[in-house]
PyMOL CGO cylinders between C-alpha atoms (Angstrom):
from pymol import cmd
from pymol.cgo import CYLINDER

trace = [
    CYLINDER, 79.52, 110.74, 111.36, 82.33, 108.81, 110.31, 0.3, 1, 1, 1, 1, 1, 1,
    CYLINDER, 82.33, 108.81, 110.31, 81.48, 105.26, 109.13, 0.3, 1, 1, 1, 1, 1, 1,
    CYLINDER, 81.48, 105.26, 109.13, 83.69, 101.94, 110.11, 0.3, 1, 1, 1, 1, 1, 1,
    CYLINDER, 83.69, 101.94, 110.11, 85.61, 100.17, 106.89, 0.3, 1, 1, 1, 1, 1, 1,
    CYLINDER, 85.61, 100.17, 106.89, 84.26, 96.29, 106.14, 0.3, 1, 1, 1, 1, 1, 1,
    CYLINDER, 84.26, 96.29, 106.14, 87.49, 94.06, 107.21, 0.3, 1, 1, 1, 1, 1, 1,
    CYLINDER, 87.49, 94.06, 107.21, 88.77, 94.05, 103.57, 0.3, 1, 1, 1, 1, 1, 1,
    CYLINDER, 88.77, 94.05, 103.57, 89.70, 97.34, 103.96, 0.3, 1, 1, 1, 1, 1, 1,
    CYLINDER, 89.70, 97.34, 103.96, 92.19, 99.48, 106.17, 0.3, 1, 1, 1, 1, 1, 1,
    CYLINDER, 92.19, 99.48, 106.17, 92.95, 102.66, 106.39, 0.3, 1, 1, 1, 1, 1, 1,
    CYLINDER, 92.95, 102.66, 106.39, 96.35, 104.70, 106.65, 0.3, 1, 1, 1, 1, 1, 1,
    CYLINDER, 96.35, 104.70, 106.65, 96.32, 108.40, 107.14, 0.3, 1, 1, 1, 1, 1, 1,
    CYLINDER, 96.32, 108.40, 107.14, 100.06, 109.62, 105.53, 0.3, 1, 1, 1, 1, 1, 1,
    CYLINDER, 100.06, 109.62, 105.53, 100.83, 113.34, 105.79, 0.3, 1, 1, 1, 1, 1, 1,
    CYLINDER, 100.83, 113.34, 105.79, 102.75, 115.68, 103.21, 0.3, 1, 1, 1, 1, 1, 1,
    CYLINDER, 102.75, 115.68, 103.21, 102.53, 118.91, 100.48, 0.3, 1, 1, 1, 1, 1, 1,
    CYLINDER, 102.53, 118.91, 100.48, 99.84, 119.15, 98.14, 0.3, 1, 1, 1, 1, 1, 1,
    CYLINDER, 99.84, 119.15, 98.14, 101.55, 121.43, 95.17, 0.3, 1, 1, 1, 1, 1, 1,
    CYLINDER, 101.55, 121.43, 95.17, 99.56, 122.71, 91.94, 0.3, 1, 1, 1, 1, 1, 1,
    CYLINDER, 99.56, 122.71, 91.94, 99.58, 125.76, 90.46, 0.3, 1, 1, 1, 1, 1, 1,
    CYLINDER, 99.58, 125.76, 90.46, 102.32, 127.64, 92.04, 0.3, 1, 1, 1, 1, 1, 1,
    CYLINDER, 102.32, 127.64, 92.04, 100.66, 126.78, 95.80, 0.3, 1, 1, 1, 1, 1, 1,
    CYLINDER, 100.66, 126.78, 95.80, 101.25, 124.33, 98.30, 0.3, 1, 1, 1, 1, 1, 1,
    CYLINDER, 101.25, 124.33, 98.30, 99.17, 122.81, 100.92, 0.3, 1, 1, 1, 1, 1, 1,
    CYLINDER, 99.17, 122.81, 100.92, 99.89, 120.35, 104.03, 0.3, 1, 1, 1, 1, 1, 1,
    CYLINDER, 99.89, 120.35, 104.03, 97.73, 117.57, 103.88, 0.3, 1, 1, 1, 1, 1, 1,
    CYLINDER, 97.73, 117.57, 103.88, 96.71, 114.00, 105.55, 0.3, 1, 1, 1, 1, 1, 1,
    CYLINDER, 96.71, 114.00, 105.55, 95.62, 111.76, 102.99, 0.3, 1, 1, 1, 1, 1, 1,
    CYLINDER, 95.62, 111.76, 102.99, 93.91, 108.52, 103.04, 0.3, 1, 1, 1, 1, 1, 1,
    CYLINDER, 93.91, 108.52, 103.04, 95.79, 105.65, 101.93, 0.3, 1, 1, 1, 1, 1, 1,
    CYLINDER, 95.79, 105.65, 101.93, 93.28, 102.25, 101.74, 0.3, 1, 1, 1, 1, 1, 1,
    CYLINDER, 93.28, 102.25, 101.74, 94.74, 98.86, 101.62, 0.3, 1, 1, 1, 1, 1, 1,
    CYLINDER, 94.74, 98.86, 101.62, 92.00, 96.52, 100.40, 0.3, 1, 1, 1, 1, 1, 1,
    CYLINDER, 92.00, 96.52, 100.40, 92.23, 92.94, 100.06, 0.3, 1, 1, 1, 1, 1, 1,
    CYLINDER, 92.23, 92.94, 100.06, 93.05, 89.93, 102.32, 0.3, 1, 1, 1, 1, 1, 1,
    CYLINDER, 93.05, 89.93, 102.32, 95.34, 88.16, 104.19, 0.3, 1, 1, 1, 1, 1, 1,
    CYLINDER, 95.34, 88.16, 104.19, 97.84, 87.33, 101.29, 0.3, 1, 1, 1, 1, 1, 1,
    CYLINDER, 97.84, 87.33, 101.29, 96.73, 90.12, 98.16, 0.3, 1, 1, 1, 1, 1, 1,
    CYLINDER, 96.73, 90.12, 98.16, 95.86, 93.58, 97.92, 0.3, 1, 1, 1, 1, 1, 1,
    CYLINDER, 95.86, 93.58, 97.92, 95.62, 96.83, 96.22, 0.3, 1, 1, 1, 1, 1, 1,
    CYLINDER, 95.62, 96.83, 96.22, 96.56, 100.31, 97.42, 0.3, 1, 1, 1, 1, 1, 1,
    CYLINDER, 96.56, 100.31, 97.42, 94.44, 102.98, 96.41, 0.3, 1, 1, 1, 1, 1, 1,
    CYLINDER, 94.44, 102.98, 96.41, 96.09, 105.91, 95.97, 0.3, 1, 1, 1, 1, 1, 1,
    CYLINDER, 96.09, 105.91, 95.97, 99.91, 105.81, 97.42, 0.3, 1, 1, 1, 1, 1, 1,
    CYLINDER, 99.91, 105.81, 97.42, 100.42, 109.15, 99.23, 0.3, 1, 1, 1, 1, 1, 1,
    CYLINDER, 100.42, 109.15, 99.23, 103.88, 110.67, 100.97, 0.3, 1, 1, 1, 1, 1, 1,
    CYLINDER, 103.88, 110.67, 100.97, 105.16, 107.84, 102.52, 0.3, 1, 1, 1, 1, 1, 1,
    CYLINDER, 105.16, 107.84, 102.52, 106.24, 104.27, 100.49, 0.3, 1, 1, 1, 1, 1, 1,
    CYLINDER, 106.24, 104.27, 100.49, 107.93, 102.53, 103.35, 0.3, 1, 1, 1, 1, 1, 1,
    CYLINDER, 107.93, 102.53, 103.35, 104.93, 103.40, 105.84, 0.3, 1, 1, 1, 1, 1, 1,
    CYLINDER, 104.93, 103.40, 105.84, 102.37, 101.80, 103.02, 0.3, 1, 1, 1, 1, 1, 1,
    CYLINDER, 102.37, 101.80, 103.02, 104.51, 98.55, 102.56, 0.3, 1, 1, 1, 1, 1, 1,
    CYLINDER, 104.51, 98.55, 102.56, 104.81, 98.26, 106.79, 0.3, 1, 1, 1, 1, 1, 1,
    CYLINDER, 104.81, 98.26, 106.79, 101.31, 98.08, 106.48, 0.3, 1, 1, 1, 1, 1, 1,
    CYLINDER, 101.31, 98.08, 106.48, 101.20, 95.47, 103.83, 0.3, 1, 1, 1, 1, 1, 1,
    CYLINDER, 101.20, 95.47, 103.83, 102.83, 93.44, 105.67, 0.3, 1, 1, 1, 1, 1, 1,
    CYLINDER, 102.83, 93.44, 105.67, 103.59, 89.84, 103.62, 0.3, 1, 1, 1, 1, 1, 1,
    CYLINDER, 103.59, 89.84, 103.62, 100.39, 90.41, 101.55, 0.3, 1, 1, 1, 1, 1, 1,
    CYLINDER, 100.39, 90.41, 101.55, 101.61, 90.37, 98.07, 0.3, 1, 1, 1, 1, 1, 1,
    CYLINDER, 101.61, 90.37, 98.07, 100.46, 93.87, 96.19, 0.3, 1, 1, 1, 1, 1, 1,
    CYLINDER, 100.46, 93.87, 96.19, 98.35, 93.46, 93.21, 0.3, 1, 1, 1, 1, 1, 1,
    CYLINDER, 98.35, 93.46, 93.21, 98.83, 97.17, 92.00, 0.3, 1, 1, 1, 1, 1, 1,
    CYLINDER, 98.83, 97.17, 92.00, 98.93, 100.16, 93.09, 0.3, 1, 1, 1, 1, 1, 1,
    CYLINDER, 98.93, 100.16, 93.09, 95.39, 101.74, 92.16, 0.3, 1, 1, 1, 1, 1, 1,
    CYLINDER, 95.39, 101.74, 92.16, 95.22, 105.52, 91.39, 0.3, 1, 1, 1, 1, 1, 1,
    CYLINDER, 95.22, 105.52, 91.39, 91.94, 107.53, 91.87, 0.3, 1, 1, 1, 1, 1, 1,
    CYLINDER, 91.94, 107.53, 91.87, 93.66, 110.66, 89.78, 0.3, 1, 1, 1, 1, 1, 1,
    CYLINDER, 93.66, 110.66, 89.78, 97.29, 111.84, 89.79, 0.3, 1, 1, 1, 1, 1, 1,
    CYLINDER, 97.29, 111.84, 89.79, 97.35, 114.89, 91.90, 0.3, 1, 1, 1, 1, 1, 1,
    CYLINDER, 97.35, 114.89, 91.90, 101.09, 114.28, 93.46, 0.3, 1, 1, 1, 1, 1, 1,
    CYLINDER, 101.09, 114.28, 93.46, 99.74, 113.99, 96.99, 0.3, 1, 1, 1, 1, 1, 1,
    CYLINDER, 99.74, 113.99, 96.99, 97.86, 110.70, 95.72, 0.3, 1, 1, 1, 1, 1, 1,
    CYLINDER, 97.86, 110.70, 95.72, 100.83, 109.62, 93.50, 0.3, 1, 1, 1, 1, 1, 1,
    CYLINDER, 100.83, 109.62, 93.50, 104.15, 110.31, 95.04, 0.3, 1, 1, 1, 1, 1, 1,
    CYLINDER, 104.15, 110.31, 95.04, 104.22, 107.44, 96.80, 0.3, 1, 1, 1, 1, 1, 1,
    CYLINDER, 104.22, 107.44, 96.80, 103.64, 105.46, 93.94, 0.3, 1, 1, 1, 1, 1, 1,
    CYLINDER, 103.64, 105.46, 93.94, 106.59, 104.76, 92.07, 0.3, 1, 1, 1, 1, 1, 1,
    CYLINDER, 106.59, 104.76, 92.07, 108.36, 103.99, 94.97, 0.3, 1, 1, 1, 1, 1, 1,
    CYLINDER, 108.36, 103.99, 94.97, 105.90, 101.45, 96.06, 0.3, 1, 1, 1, 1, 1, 1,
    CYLINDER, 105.90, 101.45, 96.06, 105.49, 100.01, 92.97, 0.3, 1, 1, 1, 1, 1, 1,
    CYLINDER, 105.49, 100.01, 92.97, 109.26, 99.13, 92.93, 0.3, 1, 1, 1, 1, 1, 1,
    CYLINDER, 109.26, 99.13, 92.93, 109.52, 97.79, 96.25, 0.3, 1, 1, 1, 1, 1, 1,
    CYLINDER, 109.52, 97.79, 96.25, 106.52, 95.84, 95.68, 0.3, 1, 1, 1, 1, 1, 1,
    CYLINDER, 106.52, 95.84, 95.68, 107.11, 94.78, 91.68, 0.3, 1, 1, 1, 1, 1, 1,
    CYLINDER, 107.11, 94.78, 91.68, 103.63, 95.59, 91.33, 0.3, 1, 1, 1, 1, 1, 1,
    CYLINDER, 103.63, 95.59, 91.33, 101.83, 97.67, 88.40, 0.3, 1, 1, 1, 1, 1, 1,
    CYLINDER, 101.83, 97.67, 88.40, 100.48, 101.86, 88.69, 0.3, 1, 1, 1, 1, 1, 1,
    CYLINDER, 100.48, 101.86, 88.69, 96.95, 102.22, 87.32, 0.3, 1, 1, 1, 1, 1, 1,
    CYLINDER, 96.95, 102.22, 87.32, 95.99, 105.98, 86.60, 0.3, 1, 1, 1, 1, 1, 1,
    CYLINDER, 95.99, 105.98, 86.60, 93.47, 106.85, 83.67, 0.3, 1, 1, 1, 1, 1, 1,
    CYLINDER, 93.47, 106.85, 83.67, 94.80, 108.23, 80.61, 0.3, 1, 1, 1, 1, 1, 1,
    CYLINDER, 94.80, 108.23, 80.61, 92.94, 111.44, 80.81, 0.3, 1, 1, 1, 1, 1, 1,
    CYLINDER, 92.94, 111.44, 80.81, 95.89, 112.39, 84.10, 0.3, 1, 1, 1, 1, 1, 1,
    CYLINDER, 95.89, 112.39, 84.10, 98.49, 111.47, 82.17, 0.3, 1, 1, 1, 1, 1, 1,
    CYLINDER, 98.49, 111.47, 82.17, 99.09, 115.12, 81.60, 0.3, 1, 1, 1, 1, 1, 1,
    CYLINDER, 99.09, 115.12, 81.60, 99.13, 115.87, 86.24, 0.3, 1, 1, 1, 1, 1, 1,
    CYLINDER, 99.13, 115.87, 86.24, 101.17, 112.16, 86.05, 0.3, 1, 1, 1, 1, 1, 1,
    CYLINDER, 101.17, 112.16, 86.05, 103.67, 113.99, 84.27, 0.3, 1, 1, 1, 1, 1, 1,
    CYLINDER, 103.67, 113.99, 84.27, 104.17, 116.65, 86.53, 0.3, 1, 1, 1, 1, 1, 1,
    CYLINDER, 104.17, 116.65, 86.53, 105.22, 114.21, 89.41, 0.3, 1, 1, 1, 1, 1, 1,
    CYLINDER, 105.22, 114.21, 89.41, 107.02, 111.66, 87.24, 0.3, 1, 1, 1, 1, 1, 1,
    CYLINDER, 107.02, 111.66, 87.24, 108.13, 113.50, 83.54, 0.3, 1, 1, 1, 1, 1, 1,
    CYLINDER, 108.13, 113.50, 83.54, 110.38, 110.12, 82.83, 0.3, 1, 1, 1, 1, 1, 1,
    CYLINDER, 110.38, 110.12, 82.83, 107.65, 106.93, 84.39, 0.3, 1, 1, 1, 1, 1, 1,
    CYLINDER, 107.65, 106.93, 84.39, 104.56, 106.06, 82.74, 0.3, 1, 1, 1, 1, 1, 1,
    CYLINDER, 104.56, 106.06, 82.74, 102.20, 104.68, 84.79, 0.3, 1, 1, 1, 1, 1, 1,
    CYLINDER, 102.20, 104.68, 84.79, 101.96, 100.93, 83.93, 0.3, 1, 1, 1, 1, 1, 1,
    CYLINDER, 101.96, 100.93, 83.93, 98.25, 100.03, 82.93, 0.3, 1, 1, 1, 1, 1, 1,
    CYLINDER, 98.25, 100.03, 82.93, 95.14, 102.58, 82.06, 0.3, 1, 1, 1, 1, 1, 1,
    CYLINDER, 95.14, 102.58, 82.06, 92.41, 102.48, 84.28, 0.3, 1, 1, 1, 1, 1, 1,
    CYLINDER, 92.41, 102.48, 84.28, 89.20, 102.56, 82.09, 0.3, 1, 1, 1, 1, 1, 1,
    CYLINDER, 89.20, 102.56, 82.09, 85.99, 102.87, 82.82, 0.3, 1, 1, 1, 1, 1, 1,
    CYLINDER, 85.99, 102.87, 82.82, 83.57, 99.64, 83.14, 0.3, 1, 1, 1, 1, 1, 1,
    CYLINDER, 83.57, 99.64, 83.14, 86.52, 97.57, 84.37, 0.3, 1, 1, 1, 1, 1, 1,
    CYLINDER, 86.52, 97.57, 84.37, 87.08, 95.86, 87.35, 0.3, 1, 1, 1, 1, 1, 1,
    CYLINDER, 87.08, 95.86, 87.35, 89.73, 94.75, 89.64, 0.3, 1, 1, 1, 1, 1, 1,
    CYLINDER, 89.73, 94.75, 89.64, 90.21, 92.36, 91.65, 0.3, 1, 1, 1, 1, 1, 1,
    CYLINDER, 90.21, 92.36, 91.65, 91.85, 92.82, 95.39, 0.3, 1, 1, 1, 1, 1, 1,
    CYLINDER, 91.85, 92.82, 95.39, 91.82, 89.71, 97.45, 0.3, 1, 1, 1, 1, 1, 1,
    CYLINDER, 91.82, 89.71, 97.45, 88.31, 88.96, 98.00, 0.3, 1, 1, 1, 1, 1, 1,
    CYLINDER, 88.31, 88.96, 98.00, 86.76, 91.95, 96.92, 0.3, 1, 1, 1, 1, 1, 1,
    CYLINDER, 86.76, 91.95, 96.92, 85.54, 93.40, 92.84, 0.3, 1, 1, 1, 1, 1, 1,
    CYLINDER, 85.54, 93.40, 92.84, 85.62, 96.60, 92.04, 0.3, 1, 1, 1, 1, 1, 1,
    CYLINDER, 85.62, 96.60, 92.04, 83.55, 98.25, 88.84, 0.3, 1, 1, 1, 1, 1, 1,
    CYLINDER, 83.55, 98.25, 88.84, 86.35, 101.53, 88.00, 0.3, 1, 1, 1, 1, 1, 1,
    CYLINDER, 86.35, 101.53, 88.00, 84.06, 104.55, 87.30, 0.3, 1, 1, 1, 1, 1, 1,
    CYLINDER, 84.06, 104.55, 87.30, 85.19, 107.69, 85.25, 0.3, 1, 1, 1, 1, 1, 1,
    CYLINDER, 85.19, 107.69, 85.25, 84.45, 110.51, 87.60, 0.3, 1, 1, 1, 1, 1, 1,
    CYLINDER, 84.45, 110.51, 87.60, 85.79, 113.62, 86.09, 0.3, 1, 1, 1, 1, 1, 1,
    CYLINDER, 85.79, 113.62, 86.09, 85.69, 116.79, 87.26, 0.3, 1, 1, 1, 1, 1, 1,
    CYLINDER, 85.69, 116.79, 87.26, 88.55, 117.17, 90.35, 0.3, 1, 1, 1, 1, 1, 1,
    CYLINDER, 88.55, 117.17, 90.35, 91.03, 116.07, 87.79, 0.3, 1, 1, 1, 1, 1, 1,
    CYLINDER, 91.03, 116.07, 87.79, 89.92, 115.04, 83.93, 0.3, 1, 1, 1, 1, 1, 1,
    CYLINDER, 89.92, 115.04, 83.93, 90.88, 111.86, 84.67, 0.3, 1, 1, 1, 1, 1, 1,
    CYLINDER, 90.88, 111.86, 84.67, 89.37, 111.27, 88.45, 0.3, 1, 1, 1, 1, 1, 1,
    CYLINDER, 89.37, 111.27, 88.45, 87.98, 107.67, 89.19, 0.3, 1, 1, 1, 1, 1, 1,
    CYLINDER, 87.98, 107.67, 89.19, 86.04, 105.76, 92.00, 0.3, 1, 1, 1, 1, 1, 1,
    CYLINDER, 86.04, 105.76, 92.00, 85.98, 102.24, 93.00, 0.3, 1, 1, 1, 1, 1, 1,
    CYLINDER, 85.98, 102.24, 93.00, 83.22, 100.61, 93.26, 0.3, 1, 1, 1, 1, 1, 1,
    CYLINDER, 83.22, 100.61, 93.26, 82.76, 97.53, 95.25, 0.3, 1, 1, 1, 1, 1, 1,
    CYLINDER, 82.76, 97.53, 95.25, 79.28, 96.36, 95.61, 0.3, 1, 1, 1, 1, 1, 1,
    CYLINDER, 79.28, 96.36, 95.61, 79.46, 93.07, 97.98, 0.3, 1, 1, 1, 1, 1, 1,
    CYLINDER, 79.46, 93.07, 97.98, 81.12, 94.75, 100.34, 0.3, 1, 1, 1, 1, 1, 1,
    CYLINDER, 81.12, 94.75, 100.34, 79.22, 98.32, 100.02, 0.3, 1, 1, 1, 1, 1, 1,
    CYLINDER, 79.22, 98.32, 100.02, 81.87, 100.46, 99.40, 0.3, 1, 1, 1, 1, 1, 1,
    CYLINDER, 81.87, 100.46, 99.40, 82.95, 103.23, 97.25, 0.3, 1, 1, 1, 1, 1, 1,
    CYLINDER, 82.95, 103.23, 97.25, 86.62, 104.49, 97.22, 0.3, 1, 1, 1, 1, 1, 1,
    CYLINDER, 86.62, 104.49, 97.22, 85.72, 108.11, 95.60, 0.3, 1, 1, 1, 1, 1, 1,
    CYLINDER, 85.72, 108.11, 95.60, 89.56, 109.93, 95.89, 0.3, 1, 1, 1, 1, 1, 1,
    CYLINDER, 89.56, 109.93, 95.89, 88.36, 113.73, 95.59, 0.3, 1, 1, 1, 1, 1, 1,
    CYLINDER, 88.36, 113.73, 95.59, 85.46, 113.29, 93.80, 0.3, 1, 1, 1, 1, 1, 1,
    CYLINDER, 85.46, 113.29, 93.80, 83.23, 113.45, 96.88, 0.3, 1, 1, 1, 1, 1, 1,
    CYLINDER, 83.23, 113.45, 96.88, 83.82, 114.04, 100.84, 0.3, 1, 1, 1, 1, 1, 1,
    CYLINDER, 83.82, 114.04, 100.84, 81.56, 114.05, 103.59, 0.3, 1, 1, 1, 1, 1, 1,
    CYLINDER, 81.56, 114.05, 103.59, 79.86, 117.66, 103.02, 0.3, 1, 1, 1, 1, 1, 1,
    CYLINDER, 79.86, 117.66, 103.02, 80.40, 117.62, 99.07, 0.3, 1, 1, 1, 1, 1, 1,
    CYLINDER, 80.40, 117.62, 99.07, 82.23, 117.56, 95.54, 0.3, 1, 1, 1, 1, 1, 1,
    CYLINDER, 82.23, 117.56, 95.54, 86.35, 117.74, 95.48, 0.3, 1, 1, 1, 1, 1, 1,
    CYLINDER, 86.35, 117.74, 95.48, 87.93, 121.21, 95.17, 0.3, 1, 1, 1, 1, 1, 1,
    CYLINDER, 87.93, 121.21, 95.17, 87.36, 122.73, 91.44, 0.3, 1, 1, 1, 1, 1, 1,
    CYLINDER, 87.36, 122.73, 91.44, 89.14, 125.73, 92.21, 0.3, 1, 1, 1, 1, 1, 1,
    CYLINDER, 89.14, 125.73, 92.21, 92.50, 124.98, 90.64, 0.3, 1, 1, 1, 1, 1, 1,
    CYLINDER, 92.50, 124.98, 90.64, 93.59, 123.69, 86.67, 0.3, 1, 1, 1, 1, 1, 1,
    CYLINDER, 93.59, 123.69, 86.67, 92.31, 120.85, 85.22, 0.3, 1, 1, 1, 1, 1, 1,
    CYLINDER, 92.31, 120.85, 85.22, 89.00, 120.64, 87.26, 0.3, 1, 1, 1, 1, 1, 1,
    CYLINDER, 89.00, 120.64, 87.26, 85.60, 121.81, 86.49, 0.3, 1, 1, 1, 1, 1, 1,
    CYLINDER, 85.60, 121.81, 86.49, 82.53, 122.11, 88.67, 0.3, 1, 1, 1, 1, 1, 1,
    CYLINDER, 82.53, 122.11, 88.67, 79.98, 121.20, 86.54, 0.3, 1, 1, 1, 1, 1, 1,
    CYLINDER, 79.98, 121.20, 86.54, 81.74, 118.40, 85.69, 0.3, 1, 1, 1, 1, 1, 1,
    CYLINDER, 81.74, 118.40, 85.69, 82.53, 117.20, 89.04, 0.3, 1, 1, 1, 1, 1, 1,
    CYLINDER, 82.53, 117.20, 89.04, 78.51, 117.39, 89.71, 0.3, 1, 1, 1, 1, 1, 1,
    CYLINDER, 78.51, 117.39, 89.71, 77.55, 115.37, 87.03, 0.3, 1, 1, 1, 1, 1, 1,
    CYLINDER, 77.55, 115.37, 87.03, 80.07, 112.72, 87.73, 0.3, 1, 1, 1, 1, 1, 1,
    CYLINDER, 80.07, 112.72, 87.73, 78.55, 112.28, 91.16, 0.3, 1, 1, 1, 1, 1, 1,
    CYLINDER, 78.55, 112.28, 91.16, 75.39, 112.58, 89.97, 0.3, 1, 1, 1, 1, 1, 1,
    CYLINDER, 75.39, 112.58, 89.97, 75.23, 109.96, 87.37, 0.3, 1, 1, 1, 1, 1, 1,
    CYLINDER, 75.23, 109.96, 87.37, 77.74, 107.47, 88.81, 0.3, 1, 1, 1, 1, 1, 1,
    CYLINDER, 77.74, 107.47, 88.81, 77.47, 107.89, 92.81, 0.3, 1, 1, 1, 1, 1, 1,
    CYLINDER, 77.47, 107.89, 92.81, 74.68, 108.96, 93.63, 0.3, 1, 1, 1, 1, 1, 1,
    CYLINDER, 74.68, 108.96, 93.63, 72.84, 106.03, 91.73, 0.3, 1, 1, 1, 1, 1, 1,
    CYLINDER, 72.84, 106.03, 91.73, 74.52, 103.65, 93.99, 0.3, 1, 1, 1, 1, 1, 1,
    CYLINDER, 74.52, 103.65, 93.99, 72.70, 102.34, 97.16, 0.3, 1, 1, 1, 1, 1, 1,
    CYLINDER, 72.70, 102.34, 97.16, 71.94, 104.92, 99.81, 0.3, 1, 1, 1, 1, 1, 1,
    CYLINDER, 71.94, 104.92, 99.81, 74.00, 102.44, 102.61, 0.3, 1, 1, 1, 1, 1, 1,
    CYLINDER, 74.00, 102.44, 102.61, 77.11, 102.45, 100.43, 0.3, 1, 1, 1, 1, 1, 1,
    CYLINDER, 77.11, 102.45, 100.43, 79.95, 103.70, 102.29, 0.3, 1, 1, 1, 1, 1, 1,
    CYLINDER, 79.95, 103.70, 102.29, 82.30, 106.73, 100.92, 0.3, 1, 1, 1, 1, 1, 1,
    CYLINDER, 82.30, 106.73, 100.92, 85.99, 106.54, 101.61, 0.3, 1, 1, 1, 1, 1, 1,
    CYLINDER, 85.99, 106.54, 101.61, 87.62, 109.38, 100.36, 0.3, 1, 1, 1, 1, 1, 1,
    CYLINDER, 87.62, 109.38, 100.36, 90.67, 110.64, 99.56, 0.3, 1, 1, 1, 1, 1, 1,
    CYLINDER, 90.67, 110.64, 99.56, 90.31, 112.83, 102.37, 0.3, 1, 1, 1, 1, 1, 1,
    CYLINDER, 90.31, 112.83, 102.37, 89.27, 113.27, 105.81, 0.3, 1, 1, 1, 1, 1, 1,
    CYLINDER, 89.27, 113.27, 105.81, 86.21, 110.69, 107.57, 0.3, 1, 1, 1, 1, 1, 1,
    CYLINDER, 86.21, 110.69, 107.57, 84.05, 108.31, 105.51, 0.3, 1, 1, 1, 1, 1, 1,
    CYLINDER, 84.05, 108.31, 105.51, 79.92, 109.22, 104.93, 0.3, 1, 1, 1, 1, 1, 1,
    CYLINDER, 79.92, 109.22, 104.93, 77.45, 107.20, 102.83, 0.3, 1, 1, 1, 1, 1, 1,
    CYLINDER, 77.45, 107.20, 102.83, 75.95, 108.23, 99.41, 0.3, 1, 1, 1, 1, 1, 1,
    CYLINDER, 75.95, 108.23, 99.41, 72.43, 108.18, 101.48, 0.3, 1, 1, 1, 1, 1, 1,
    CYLINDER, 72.43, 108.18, 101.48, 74.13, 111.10, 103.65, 0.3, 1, 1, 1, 1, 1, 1,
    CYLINDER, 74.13, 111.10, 103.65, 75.17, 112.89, 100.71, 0.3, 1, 1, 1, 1, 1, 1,
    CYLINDER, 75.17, 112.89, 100.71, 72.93, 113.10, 98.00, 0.3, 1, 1, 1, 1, 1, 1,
    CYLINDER, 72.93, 113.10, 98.00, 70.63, 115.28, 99.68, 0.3, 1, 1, 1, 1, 1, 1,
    CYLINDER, 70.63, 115.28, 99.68, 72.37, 117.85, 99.87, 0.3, 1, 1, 1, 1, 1, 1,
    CYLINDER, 72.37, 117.85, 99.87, 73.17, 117.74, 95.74, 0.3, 1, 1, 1, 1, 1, 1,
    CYLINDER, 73.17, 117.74, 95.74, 71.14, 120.98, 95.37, 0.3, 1, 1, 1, 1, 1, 1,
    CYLINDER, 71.14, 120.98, 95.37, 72.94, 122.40, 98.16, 0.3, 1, 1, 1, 1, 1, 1,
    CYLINDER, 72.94, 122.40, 98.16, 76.24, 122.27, 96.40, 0.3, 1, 1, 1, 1, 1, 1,
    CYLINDER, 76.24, 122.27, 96.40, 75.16, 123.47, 92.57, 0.3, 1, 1, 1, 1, 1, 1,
    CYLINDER, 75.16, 123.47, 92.57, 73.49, 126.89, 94.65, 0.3, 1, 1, 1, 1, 1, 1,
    CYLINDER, 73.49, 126.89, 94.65, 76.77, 127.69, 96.45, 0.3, 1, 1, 1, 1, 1, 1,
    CYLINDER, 76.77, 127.69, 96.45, 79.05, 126.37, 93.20, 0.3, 1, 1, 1, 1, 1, 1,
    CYLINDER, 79.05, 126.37, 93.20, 81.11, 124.53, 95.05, 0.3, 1, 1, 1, 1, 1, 1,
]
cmd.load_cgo(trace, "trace")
């Protein structure tokens, strides 16, 4: 059952192509806006810039906060960035998919792991969560008991692992050791489709190593 955002957060569903490896796929992608009334981040600036900075509004954009750097989570970003004059964050270990979308733009600032941002109101601890993409993060804010997990996990399991630069194994410990630690009432907004909690989730870990995906 899909769970309801804490006010700090809003959601915006943008639709476009997924391309990797040859293949394309339509998608709807989560866009999150999380701050207040005058700052904010965007995690993860899919398909559609001008839709993104309607919905900021006069709110002043602190970056522009990459889970990984598939292009339908970063081909909005450039273009947001420079309306905006705010920073890209991707972690180094993307830089690789980053170059796919955007061969001549480096993103502006690695996201590491341990960090944390700040987005109006609201800290978030970056976590390294390979596996979907060698350089896949989450966002974890604990006041407001929330995790922003890209493709790392959905409601019903782990990201896809299917296509280059991912690895399941990976992508099961990742959740393992960094999400599935965190309290069983924190709420999952993914990349992806409706939210869940890590309490809904983890368990079914078993579940998902027997079927390998």
């Amino acid at each position: 059952m899909s769970q309801t955002p804490p006010n700090s957060v809003e959601r915006l569903v943008t639709s476009g192509t997924f391309r990797l490896d040859g293949g394309e796929w339509e998608v709807d992608n989560n866009v999150w806006i999380v701050g207040n009334e005058s700052t904010a981040i965007v995690v993860d600036a899919a398909h559609d810039a001008k839709a993104i900075a309607r919905a900021l509004g006069d709110r002043e954009l602190m970056a522009v906060v990459c889970t990984h750097a598939h292009n339908d989570h970063v081909n909005a970003a450039a273009e947001l960035a420079d309306l905006a004059d705010a920073p890209i964050l991707v972690h180094p270990d993307d830089a690789e998919l980053w170059a796919m979308v955007y061969p001549d733009r480096e993103p502006d600032a690695p996201l590491l792991h341990g960090e944390w941002l700040r987005a109006g109101d609201v800290d978030l601890e970056v976590l390294h969560t390979p596996g979907h993409s060698p350089g896949a993060v989450c966002l974890h804010a604990p006041e407001i008991g929330t995790v922003f997990t890209g493709d790392t996990l959905f409601q019903g399991g782990p990201g896809a692992t299917g296509r280059s630069f991912s690895d399941f194994p990976t992508i099961v410990g990742s959740i393992r050791t960094h999400l599935l630690a965190l309290e069983p009432q924190t709420l999952v907004l993914p990349g992806h489709g409706d939210s869940t909690t890590i309490g809904a989730e983890s368990p079914h870990l078993q579940e998902w190593i027997d079927r390998g995906f």
